[in-house]
N, C-alpha and C positions, 0 to 999 in steps of 0.2 A: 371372748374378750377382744376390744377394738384392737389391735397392733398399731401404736402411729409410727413407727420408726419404720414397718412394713408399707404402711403408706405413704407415706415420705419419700419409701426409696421409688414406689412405683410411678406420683405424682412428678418425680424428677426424672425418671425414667419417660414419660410420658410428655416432658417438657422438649426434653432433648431430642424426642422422635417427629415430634412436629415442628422442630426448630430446622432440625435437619432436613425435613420434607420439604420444608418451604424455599427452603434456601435452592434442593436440588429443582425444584419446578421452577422456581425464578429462574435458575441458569438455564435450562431446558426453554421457559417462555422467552428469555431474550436469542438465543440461538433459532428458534422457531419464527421471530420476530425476524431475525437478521435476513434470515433465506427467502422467508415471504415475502420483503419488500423487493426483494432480489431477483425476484421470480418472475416472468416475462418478460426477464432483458432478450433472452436466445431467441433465433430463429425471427426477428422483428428486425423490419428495415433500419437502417441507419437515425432513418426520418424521424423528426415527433409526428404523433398520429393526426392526420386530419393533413399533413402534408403531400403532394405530389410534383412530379417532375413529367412534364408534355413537351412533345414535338409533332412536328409535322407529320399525318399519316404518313410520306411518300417515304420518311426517313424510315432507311433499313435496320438503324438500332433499336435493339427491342428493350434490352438490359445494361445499367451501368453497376460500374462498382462505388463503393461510396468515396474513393482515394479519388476515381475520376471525375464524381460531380464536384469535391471540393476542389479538383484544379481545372475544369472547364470553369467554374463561377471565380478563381483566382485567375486566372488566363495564362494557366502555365501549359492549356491544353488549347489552342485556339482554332482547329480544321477539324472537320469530323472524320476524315480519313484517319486520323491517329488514334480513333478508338472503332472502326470499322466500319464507317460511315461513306458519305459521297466525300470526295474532294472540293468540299466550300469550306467558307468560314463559318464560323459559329457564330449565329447571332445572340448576346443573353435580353433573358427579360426578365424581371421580377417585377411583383405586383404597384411596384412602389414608379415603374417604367409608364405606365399606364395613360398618364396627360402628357405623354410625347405623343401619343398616338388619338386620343382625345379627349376631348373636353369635359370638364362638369358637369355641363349640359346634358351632354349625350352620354355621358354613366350613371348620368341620374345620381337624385339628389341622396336618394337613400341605396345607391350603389347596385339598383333592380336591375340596370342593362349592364352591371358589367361582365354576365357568365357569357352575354352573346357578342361582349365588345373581344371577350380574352376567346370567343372560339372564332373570332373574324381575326384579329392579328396571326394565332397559330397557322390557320388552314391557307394565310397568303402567302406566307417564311415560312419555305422552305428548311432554311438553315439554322431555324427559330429552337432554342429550349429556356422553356417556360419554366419558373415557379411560383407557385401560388398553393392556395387551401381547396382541398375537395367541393366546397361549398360552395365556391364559383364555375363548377365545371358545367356547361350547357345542358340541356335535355335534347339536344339535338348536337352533343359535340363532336366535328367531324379530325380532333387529331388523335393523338396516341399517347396513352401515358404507359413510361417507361419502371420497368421493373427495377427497384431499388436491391440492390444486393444487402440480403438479411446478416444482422449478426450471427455469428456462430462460434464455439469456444475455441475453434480451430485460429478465426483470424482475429479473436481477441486476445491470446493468446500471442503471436505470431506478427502483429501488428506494431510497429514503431512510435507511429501517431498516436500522441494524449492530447484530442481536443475536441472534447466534448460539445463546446458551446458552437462551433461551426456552422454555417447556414451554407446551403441547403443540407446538407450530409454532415452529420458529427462523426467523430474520426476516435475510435473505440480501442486504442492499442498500448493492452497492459505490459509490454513487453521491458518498454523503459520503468516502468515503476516498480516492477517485481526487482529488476537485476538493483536499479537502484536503492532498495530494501537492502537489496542481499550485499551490495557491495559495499555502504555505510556499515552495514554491522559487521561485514568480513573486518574491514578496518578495525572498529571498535572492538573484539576481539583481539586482534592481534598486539593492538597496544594493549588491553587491560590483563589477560593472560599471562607474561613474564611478570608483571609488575605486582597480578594478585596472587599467583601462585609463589613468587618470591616473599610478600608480604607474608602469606600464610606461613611459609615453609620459617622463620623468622619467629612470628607469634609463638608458633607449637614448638619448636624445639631449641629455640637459641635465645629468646626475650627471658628478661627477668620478668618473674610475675608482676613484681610490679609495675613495672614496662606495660607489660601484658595488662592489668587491669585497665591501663590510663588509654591504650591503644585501641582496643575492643569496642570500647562506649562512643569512641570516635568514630570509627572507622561506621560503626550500625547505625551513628547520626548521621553518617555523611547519607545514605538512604533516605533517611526522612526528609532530606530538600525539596522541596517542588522541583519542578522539572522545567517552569520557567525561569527561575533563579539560574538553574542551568544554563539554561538557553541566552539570558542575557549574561552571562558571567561569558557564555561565547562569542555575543555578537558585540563586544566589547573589549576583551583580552586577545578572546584567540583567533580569531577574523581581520583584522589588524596586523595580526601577527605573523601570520599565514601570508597576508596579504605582501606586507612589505619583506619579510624573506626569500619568498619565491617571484618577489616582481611581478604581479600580477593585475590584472585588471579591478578584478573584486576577488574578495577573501573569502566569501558565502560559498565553498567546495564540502565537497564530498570527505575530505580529510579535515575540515572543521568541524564535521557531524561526526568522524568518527570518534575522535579525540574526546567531545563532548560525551558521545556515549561509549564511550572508553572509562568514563572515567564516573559516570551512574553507574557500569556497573560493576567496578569494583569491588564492590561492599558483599553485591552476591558473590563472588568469585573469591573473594578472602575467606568471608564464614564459610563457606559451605566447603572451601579444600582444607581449612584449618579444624573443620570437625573431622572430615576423611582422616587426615594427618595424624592426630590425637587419637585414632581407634586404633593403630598399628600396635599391635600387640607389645609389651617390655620388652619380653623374653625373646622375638626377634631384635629388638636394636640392640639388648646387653649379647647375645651369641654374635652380631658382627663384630659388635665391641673387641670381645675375646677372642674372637680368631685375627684382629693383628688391624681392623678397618678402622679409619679414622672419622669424627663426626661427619666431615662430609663427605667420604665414601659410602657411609651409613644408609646417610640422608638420600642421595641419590642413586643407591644400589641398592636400598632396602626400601627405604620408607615411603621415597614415591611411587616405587613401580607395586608397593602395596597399597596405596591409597589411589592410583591412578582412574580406578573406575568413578569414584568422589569426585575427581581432580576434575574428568569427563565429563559429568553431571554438573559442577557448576561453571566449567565454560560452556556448555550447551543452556542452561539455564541465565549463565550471563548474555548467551547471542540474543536468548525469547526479552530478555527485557528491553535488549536495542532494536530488535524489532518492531517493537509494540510501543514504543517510546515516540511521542508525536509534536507538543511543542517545541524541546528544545532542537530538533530536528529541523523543525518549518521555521524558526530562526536562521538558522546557521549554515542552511546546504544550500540556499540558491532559488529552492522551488523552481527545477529547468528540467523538464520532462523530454530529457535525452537518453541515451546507451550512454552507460559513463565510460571513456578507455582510459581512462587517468584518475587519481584522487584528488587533481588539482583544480578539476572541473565541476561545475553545480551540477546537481541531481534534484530527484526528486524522490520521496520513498510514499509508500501507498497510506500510511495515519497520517501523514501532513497532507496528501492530495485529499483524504476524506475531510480532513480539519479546515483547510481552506475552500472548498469547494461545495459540501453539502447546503449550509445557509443559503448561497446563491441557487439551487438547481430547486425548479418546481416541481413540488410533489408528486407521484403519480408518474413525472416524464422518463427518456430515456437518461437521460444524465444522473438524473433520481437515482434510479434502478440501476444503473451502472457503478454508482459507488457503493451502494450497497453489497452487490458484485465483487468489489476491492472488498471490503470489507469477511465475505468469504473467504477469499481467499487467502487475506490475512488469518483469518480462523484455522483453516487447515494447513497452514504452513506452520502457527505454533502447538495444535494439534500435534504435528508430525513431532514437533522438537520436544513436546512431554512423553509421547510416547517413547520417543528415543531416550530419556532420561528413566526414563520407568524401566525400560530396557534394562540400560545399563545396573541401574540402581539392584534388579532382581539377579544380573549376573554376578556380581557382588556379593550379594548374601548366600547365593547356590554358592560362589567358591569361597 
C-alpha cells in the first residue's frame, strides 16, 4: 500500500538536500571564482603585458625595481649613478616624445618606421630610458631592455605604495590597506563593545519585559539599515562633527569610519551577548544571591565571566561585519591609501578600495587581478575571525 506521508517525508527530505547542495557549490564556485581571477597576479612584472622599459646597450643596469621606474619617470630619481649606473643624467622618453625627434613624415603614415626611428634615438643616448610597447621593438634592435622587478607576496605584502594606475610601473603595496582594515574596525570595536555589552547586560537582567519587548525589535531593525543610509547619516552628522571639534582639515578620518561601524555593529554585539547572558544557569545567580552578593556583584562575578566566551563570539563576529562593511566605509574614511598613526587621519580599508576601483581597471590586467588579490585576502582574514568564533563557541560547550 502507497504510504504518502512516507513520501512526503522523503520528497522533503530530498528538497532540502539539493537545496543545500546548491547553495554549498555556489559558495564553493564563487570562492573558486575569486582566486581564478586572482591568479597570475605573482611572480609578473609590475608592467601590463605587452609593455617594456630600454636603454642604451652601453648602460650597466640590467634590472630595476618598480619604486625606481616610478620615481625615474616622476624625477625624483634623476642620475643614473643613484641606481647603479654611469654618473649622467637621465634622459626620459616615452612614446608620446617621438615628434621632438621626428617627423610624420619619417614615422610614417601608418607608424611602419617607427621600431627603426625608436631603435635610432636609444642606440644615440646614452643616458636615454625608453618606454613604449614590445611591438615597436626593431628586428635589428641594438639597445637593451631592462628587467622589471616581478611581483611577489613578499613585497606586496611589505610595500606602502597603493597605486595601481601608475605608468610605467604600478606600485602594488597592500600594506596601508590591510592595517587600514584592521585599524577602522579596531576603532569600531572598541566603541560598540562597552556600549553592546552594557546594552545586553541591561536587556537580560535588569529591563522590565516590557522594556525588553519594545527594546529588542529595535535594536534587530537597527540591522536591517542599508549600509548607505549609514554612510550618509556620517558624511552628514558625524564628519562635520569630527571635523569641527578636532579643528581639522576634513572630517573623512579613520575615527568617522570607526564610529560608523561602531554603531552597525551593535545590533550583532547586543543579540548575540544578551543570548550568552540568559543561558547562565538560575541556580548560579540565586547561590551568589544567597551567599551575601549584590545584583551587581552577581552580574559581574558571576554572569559575565560565565557567558564570556558568547561575549567573545560576538565581538569577534561584531569586528567580521566592520570588516567586510564597504559603502558606508568609502563615504566616511577619506579613501587615502596611507599607514594610518592617528584616528584623525583618512585611510583607506580593502571593500572600499575594491568598491572604488574595480569598474575602472580593465579586465584581464594587472590592476584587475590585483584587486581581486585584496579580495583574497579579505576572504582569509574573515575566514580566520569564523574560525576563531567556532573556536571559541566549541570551548564553551566542552566547558
Amino acid at each position: 500500500m502507497f504510504n504518502f506521508k512516507k513520501s512526503g517525508e522523503r520528497f522533503a527530505e530530498g528538497i532540502l538536500f539539493i537545496s543545500s547542495t546548491i547553495t554549498s557549490l555556489t559558495v564553493l564556485l564563487i570562492i573558486a571564482f575569486l582566486f581564478k581571477e586572482g591568479s597570475g597576479f605573482f611572480n609578473h612584472p609590475s608592467m601590463e603585458k605587452g609593455n617594456v622599459i630600454a636603454v642604451n646597450a652601453d648602460n650597466p643596469v640590467k634590472a630595476l625595481k618598480a619604486r625606481q621606474i616610478k620615481d625615474i619617470f616622476d624625477q625624483k630619481i634623476t642620475n643614473w649613478k643613484e641606481i647603479g649606473g654611469k654618473d649622467e643624467k637621465i634622459k626620459l622618453f616615452r612614446i608620446d616624445d617621438i615628434n621632438t625627434y621626428y617627423s610624420d613624415a619619417e614615422i610614417g603614415a601608418n607608424f611602419e618606421n617607427l621600431p627603426k626611428c625608436l631603435n635610432e634615438i636609444i642606440s644615440r643616448n646614452t643616458n636615454i630610458i625608453a618606454f613604449f610597447q614590445d611591438r615597436y621593438i626593431d628586428k635589428n634592435f641594438k639597445g637593451k631592455l631592462v628587467d622589471v622587478e616581478k611581483v611577489t607576496i613578499g613585497n606586496f605584502f611589505a610595500n606602502k605604495e597603493w597605486f595601481p594606475t601608475a605608468h610605467p610601473a604600478a606600485q602594488f603595496g597592500v600594506l596601508s590597506l590591510v592595517l587600514g582594515t584592521l585599524w577602522v574596525s579596531f576603532g569600531a570595536i572598541l566603541i560598540a563593545l562597552p556600549f553592546g555589552l552594557a546594552t545586553a547586560i541591561y536587556m537580560a537582567e535588569l529591563a522590565d519585559e516590557r522594556i525588553r519587548r519594545v527594546l529588542k525589535p529595535v535594536i534587530e531593525l537597527l540591522a536591517g539599515i542599508p549600509s548607505v543610509v549609514f554612510g550618509f547619516f556620517g558624511l552628514v552628522v558625524i564628519v562635520p562633527m569630527i571635523q569641527k571639534t578636532f579643528n581639522l582639515p576634513v572630517g573623512e578620518t579613520a575615527l568617522a569610519g570607526s564610529i560608523i561601524l561602531g554603531i552597525m555593529a551593535l545590533p550583532t554585539i547586543i543579540t548575540i551577548s544578551e543570548d550568552a547572558i540568559r543561558t547562565t544557569p538560575r541556580a548560579m545567580k540565586e547561590a551568589s544571591l544567597a551567599l551575601g552578593a549584590n545584583k551587581w556583584q552577581t552580574i559581574y562575578r558571576v554572569i559575565v565571566p560565565y557567558s564570556i566566551s558568547g561575549i567573545s563570539a560576538a565581538a569577534i563576529l561584531g569586528i567580521g561585519r566592520a570588516i567586510g562593511e564597504t559603502m558606508a566605509v568609502l563615504m566616511v574614511t577619506g579613501n587615502s591609501a596611507i599607514i594610518p598613526h592617528t584616528f584623525l587621519a583618512p585611510v583607506r580599508t580593502i571593500p572600499a578600495t575594491i568598491a572604488a576601483e574595480l569598474g575602472e581597471a580593465a579586465q584581464g590586467g594587472m590592476h584587475y587581478k590585483a584587486l581581486f588579490v585584496l579580495g583574497c585576502v579579505l576572504f582569509f582574514i574573515t575566514l580566520f575571525i569564523n574560525l576563531f568564533v567556532e573556536y571559541i563557541s566549541s570551548a564553551r560547550r566542552n566547558k
